[in-house]
mmCIF file of the N, C-alpha and C atoms, coordinates in Angstrom:
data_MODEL
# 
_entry.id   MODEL 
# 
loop_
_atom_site.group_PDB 
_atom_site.id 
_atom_site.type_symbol 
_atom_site.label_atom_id 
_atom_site.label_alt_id 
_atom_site.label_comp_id 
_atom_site.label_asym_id 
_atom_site.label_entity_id 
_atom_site.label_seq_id 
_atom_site.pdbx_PDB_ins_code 
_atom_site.Cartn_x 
_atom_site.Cartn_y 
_atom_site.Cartn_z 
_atom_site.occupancy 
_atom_site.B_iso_or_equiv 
_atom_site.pdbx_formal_charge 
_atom_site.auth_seq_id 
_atom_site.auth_comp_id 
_atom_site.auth_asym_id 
_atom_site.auth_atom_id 
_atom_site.pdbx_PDB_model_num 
ATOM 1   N N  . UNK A 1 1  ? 229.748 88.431 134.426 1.00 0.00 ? 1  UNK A N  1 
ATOM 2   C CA . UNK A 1 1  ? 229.559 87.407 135.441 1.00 0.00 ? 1  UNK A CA 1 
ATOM 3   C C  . UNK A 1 1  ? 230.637 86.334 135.345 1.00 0.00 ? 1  UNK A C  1 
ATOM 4   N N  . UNK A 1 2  ? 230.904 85.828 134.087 1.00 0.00 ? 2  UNK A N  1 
ATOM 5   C CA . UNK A 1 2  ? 231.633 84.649 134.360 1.00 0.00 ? 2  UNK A CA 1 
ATOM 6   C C  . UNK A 1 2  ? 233.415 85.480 134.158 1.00 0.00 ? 2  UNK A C  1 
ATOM 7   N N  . UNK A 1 3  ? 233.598 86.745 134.517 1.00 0.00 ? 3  UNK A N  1 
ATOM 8   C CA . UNK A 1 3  ? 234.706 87.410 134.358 1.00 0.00 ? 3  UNK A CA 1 
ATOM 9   C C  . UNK A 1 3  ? 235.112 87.032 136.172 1.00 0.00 ? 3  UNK A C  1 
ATOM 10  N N  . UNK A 1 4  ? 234.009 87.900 137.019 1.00 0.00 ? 4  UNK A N  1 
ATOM 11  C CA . UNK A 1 4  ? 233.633 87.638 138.442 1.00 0.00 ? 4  UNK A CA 1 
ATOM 12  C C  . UNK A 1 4  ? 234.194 85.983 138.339 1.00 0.00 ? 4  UNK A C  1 
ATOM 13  N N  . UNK A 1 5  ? 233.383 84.970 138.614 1.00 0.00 ? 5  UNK A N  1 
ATOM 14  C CA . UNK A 1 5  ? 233.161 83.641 138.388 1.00 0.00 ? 5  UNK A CA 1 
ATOM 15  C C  . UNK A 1 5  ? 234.914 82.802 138.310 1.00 0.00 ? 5  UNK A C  1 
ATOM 16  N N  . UNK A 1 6  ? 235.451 83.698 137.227 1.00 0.00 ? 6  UNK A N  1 
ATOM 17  C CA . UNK A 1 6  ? 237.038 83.090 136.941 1.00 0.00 ? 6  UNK A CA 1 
ATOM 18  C C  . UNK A 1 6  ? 237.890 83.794 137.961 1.00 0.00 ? 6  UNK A C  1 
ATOM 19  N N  . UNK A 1 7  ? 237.529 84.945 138.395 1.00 0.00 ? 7  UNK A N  1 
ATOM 20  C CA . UNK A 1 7  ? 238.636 85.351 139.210 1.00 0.00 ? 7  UNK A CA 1 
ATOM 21  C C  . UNK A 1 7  ? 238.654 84.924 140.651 1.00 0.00 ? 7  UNK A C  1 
ATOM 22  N N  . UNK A 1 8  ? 237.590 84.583 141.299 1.00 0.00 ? 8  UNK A N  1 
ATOM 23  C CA . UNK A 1 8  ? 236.962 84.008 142.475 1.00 0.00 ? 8  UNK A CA 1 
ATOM 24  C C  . UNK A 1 8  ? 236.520 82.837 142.794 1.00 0.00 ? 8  UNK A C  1 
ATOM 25  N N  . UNK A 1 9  ? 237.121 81.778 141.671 1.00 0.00 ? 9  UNK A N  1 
ATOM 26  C CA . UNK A 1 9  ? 236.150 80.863 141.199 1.00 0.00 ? 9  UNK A CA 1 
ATOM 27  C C  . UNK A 1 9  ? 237.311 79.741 142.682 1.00 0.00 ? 9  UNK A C  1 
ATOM 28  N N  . UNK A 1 10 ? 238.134 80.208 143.162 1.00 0.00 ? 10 UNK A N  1 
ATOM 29  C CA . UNK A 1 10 ? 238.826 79.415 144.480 1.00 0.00 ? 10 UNK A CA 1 
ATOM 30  C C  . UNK A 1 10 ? 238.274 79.829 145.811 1.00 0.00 ? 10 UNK A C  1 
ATOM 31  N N  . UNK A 1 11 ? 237.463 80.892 145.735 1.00 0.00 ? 11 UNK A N  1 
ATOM 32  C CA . UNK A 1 11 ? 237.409 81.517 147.096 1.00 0.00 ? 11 UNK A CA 1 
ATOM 33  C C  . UNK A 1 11 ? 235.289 81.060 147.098 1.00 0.00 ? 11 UNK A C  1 
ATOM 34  N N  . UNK A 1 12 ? 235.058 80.848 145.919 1.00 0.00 ? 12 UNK A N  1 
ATOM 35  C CA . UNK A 1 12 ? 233.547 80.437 145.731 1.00 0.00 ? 12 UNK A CA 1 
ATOM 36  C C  . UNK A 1 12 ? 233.430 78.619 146.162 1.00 0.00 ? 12 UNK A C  1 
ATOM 37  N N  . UNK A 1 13 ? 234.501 78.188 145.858 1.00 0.00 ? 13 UNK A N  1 
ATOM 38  C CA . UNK A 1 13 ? 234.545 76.644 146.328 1.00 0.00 ? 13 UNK A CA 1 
ATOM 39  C C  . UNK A 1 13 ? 235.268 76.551 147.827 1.00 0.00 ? 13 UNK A C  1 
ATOM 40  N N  . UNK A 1 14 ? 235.508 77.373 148.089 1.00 0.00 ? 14 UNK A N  1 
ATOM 41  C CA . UNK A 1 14 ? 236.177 77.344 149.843 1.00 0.00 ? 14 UNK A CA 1 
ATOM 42  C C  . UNK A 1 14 ? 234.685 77.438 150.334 1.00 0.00 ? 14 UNK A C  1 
ATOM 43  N N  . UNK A 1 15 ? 234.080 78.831 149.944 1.00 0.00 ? 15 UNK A N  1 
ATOM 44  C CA . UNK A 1 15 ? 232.259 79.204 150.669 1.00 0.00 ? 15 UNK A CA 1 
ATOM 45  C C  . UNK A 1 15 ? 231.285 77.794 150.693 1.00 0.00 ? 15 UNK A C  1 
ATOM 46  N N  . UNK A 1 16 ? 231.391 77.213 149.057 1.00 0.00 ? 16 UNK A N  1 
ATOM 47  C CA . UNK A 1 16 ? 230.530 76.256 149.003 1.00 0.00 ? 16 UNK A CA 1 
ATOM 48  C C  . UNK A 1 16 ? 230.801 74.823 150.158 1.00 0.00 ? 16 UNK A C  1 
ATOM 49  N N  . UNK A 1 17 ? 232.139 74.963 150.126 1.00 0.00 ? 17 UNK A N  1 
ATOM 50  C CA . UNK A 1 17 ? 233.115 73.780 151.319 1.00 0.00 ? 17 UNK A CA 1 
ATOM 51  C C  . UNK A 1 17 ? 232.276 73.903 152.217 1.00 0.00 ? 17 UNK A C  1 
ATOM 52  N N  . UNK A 1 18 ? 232.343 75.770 152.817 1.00 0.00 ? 18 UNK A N  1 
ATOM 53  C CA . UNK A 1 18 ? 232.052 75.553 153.849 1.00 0.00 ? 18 UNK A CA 1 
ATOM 54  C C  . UNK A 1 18 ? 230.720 74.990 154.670 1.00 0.00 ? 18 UNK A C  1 
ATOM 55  N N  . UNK A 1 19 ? 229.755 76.003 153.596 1.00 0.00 ? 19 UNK A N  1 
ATOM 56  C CA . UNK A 1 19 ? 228.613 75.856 153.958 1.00 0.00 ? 19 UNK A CA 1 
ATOM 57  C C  . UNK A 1 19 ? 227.920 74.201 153.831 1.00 0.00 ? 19 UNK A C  1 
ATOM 58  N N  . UNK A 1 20 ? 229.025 73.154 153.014 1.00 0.00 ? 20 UNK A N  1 
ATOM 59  C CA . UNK A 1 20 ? 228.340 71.633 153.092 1.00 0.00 ? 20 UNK A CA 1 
ATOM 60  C C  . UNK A 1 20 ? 228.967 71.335 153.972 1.00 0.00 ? 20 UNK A C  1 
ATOM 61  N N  . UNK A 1 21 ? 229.943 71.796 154.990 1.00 0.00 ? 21 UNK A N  1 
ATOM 62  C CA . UNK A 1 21 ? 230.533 70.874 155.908 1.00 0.00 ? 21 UNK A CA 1 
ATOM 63  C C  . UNK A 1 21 ? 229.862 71.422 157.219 1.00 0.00 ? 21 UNK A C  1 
ATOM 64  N N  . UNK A 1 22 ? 229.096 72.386 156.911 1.00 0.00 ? 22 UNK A N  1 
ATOM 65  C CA . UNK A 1 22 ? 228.299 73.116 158.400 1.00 0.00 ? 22 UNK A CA 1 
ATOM 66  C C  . UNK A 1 22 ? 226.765 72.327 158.276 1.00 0.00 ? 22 UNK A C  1 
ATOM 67  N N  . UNK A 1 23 ? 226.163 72.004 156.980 1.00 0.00 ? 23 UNK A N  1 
ATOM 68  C CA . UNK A 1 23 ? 225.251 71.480 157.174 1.00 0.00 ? 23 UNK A CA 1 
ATOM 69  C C  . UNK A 1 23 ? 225.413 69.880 157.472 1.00 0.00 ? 23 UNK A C  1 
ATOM 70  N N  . UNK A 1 24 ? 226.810 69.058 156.631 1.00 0.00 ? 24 UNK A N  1 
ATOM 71  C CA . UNK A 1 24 ? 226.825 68.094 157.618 1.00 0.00 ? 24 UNK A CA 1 
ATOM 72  C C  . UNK A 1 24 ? 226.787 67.752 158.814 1.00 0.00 ? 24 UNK A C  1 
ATOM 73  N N  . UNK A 1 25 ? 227.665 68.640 159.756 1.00 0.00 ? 25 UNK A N  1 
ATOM 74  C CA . UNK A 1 25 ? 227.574 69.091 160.793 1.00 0.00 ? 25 UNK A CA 1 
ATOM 75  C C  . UNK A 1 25 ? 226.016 68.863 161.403 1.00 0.00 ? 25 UNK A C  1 
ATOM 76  N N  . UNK A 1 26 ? 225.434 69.696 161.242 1.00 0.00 ? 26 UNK A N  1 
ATOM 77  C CA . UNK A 1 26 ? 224.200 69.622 161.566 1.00 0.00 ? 26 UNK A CA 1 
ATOM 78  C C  . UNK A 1 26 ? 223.632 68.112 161.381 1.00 0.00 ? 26 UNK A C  1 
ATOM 79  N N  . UNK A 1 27 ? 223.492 67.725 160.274 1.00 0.00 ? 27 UNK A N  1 
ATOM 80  C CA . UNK A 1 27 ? 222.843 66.064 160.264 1.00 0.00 ? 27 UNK A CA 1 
ATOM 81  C C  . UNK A 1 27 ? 223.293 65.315 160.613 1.00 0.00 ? 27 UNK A C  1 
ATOM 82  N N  . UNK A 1 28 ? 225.095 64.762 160.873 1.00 0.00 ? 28 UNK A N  1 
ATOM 83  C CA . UNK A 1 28 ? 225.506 63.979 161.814 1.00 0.00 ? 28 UNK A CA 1 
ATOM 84  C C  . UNK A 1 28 ? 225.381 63.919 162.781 1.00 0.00 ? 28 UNK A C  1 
ATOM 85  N N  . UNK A 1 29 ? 226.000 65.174 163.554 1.00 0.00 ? 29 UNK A N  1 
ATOM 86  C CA . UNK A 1 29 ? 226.110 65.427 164.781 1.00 0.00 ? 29 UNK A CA 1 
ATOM 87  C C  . UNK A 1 29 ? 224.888 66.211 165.126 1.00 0.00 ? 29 UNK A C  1 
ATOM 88  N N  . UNK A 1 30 ? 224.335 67.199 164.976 1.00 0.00 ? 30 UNK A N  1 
ATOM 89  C CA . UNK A 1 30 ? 223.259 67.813 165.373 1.00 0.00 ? 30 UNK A CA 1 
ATOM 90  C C  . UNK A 1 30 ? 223.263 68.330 166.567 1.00 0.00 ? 30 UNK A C  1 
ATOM 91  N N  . UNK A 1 31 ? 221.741 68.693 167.110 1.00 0.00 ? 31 UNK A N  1 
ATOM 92  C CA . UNK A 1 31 ? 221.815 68.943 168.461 1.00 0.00 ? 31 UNK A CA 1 
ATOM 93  C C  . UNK A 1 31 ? 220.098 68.151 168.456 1.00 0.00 ? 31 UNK A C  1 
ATOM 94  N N  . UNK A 1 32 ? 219.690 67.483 169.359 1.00 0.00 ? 32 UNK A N  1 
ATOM 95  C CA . UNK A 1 32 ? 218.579 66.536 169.361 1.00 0.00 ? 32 UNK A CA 1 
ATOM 96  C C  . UNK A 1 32 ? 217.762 67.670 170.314 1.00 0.00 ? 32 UNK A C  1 
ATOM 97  N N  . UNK A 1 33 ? 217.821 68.240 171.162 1.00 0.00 ? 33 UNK A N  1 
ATOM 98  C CA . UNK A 1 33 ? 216.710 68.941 171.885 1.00 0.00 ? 33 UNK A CA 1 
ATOM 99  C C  . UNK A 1 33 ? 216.654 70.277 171.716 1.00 0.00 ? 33 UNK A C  1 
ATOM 100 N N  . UNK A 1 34 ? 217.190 70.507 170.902 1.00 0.00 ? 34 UNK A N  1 
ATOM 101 C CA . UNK A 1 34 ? 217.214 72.307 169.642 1.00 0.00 ? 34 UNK A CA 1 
ATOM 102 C C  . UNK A 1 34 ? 217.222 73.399 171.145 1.00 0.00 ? 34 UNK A C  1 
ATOM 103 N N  . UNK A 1 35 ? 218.203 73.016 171.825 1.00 0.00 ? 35 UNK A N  1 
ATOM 104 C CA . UNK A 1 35 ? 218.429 74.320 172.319 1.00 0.00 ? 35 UNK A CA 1 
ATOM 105 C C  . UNK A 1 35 ? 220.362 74.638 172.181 1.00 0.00 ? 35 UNK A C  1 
ATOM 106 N N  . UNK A 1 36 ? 220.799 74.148 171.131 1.00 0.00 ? 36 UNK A N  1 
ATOM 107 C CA . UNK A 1 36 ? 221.897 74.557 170.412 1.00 0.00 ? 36 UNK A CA 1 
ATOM 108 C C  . UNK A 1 36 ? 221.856 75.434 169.481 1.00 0.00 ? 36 UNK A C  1 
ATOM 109 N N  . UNK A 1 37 ? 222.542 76.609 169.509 1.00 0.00 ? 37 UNK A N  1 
ATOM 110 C CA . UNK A 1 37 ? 222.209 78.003 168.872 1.00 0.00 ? 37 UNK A CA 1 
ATOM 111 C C  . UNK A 1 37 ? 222.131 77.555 167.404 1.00 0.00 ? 37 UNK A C  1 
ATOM 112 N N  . UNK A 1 38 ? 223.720 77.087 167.317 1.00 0.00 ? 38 UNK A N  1 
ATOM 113 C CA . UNK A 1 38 ? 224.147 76.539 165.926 1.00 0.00 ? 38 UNK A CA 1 
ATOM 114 C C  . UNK A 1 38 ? 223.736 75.133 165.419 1.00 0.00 ? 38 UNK A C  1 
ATOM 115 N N  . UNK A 1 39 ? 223.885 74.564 165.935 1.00 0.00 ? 39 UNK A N  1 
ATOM 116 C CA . UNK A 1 39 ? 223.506 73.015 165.686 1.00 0.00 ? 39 UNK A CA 1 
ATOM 117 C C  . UNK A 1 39 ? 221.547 72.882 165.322 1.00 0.00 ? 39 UNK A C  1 
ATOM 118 N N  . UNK A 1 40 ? 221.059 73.845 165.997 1.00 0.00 ? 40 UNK A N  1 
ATOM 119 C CA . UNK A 1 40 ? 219.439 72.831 166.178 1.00 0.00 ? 40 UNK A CA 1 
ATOM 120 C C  . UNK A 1 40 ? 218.631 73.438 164.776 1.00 0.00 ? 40 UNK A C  1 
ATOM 121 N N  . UNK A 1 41 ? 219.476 74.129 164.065 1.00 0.00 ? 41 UNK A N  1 
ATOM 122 C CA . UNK A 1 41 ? 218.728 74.345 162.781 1.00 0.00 ? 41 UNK A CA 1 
ATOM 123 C C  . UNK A 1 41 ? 219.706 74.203 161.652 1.00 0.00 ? 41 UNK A C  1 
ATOM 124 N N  . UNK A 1 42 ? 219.105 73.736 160.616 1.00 0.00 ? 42 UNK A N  1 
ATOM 125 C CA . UNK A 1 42 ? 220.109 73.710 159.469 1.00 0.00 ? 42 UNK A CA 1 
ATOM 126 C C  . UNK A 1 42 ? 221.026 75.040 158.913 1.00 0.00 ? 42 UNK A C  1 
ATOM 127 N N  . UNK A 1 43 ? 219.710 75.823 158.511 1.00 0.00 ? 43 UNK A N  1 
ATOM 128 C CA . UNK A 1 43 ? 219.897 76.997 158.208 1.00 0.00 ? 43 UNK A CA 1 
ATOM 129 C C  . UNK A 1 43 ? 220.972 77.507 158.673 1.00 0.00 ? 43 UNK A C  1 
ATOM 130 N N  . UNK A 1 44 ? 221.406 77.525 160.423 1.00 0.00 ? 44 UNK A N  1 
ATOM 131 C CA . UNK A 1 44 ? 222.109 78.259 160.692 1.00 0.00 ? 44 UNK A CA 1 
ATOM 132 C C  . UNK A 1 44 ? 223.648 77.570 161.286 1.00 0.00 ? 44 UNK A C  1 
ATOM 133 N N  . UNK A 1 45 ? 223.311 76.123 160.763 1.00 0.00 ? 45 UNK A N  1 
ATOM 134 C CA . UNK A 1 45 ? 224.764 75.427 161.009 1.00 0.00 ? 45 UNK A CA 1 
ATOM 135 C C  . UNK A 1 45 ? 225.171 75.595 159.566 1.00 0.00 ? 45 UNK A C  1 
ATOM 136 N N  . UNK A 1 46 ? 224.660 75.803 158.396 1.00 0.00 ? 46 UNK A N  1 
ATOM 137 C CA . UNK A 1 46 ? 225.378 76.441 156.953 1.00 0.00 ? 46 UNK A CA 1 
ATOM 138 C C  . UNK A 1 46 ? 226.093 77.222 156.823 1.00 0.00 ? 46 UNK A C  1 
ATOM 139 N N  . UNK A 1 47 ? 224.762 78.819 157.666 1.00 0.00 ? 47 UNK A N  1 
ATOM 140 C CA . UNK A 1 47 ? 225.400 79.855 157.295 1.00 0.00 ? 47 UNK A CA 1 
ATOM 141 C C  . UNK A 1 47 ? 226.743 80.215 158.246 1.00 0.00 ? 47 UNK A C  1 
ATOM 142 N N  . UNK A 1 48 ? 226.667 79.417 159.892 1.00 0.00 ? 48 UNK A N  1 
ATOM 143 C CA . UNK A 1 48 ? 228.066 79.118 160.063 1.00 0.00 ? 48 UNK A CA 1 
ATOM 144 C C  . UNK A 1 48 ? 229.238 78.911 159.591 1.00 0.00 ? 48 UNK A C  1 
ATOM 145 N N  . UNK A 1 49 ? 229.094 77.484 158.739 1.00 0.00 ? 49 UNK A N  1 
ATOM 146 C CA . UNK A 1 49 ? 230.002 76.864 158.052 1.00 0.00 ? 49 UNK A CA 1 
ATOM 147 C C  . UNK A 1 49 ? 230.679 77.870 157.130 1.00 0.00 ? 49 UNK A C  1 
ATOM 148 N N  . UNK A 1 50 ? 229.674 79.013 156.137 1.00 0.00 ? 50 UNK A N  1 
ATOM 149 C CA . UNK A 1 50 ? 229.749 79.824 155.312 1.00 0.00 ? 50 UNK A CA 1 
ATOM 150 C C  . UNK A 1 50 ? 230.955 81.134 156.038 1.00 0.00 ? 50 UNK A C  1 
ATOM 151 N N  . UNK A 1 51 ? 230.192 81.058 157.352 1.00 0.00 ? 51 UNK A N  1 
ATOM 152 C CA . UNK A 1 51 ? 231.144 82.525 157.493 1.00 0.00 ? 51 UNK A CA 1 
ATOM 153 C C  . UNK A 1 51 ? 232.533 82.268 158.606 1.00 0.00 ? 51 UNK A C  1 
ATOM 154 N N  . UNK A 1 52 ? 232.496 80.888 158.569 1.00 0.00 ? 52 UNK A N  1 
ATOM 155 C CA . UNK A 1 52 ? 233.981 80.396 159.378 1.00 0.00 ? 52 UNK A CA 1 
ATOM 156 C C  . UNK A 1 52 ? 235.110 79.965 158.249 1.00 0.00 ? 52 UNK A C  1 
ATOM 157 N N  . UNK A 1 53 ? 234.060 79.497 156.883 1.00 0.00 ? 53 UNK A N  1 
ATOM 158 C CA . UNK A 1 53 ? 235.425 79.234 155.744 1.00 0.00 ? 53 UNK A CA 1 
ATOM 159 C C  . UNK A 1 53 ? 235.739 80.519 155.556 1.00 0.00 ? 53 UNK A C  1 
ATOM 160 N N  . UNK A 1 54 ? 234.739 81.420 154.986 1.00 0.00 ? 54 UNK A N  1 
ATOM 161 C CA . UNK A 1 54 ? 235.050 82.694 154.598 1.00 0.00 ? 54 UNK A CA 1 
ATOM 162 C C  . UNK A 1 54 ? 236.192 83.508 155.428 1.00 0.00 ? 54 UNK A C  1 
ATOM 163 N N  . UNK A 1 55 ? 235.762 84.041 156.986 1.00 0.00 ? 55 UNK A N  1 
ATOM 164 C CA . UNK A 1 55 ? 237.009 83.950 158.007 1.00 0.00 ? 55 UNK A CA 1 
ATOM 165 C C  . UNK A 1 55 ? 238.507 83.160 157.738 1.00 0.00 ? 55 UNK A C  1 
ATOM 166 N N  . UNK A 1 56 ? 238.571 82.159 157.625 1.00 0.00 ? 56 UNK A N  1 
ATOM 167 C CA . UNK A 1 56 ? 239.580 81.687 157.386 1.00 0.00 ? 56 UNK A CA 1 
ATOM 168 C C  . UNK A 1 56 ? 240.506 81.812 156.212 1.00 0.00 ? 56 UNK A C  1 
ATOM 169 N N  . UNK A 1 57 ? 239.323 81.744 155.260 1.00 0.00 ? 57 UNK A N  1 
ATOM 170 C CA . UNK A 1 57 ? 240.240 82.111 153.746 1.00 0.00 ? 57 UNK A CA 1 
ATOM 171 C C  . UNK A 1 57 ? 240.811 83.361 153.422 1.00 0.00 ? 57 UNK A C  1 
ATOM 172 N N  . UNK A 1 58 ? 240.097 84.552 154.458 1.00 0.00 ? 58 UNK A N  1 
ATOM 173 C CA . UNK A 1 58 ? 240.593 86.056 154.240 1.00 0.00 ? 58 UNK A CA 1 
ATOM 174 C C  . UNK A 1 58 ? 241.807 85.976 155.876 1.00 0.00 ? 58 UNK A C  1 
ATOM 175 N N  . UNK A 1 59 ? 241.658 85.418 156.281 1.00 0.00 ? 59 UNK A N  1 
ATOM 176 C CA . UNK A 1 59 ? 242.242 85.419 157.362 1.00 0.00 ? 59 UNK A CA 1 
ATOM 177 C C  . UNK A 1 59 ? 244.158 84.877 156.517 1.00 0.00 ? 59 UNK A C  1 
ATOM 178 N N  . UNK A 1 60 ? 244.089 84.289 155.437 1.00 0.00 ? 60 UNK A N  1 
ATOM 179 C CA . UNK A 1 60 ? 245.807 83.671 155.349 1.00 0.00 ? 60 UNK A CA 1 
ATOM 180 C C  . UNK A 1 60 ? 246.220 84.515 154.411 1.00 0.00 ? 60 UNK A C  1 
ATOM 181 N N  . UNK A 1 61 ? 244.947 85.456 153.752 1.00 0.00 ? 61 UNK A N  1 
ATOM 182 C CA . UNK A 1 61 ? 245.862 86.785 152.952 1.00 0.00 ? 61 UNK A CA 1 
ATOM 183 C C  . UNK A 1 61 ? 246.627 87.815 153.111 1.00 0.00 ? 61 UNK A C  1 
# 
């Protein structure tokens, strides 16, 4: 595990980036009458955040 952990340990703090800047997302800005796909739940302004860093970080290799 911590073999995993050292070799990934840049591409695990890009995921974690992402997924706190999707749930900020959500609590700043939000969506107030939850008919925003992404915005009106936490859950799924994270797992956004999660799979747009991820996208991006495989995207400059």
């Amino acid at each position: 595990m911590m073999h995993f952990i050292s070799n990934y340990w840049k591409n695990i703090l890009v995921v974690l980036l992402g997924g706190t800047l999707g749930y900020s997302y959500y609590y700043f800005i939000g969506c107030n009458n939850g008919t925003c796909a992404i915005t009106s739940s936490p859950v799924n302004s994270t797992l956004y955040g999660i799979f747009v860093s991820a996208v991006i970080l495989n995207w400059k290799k």
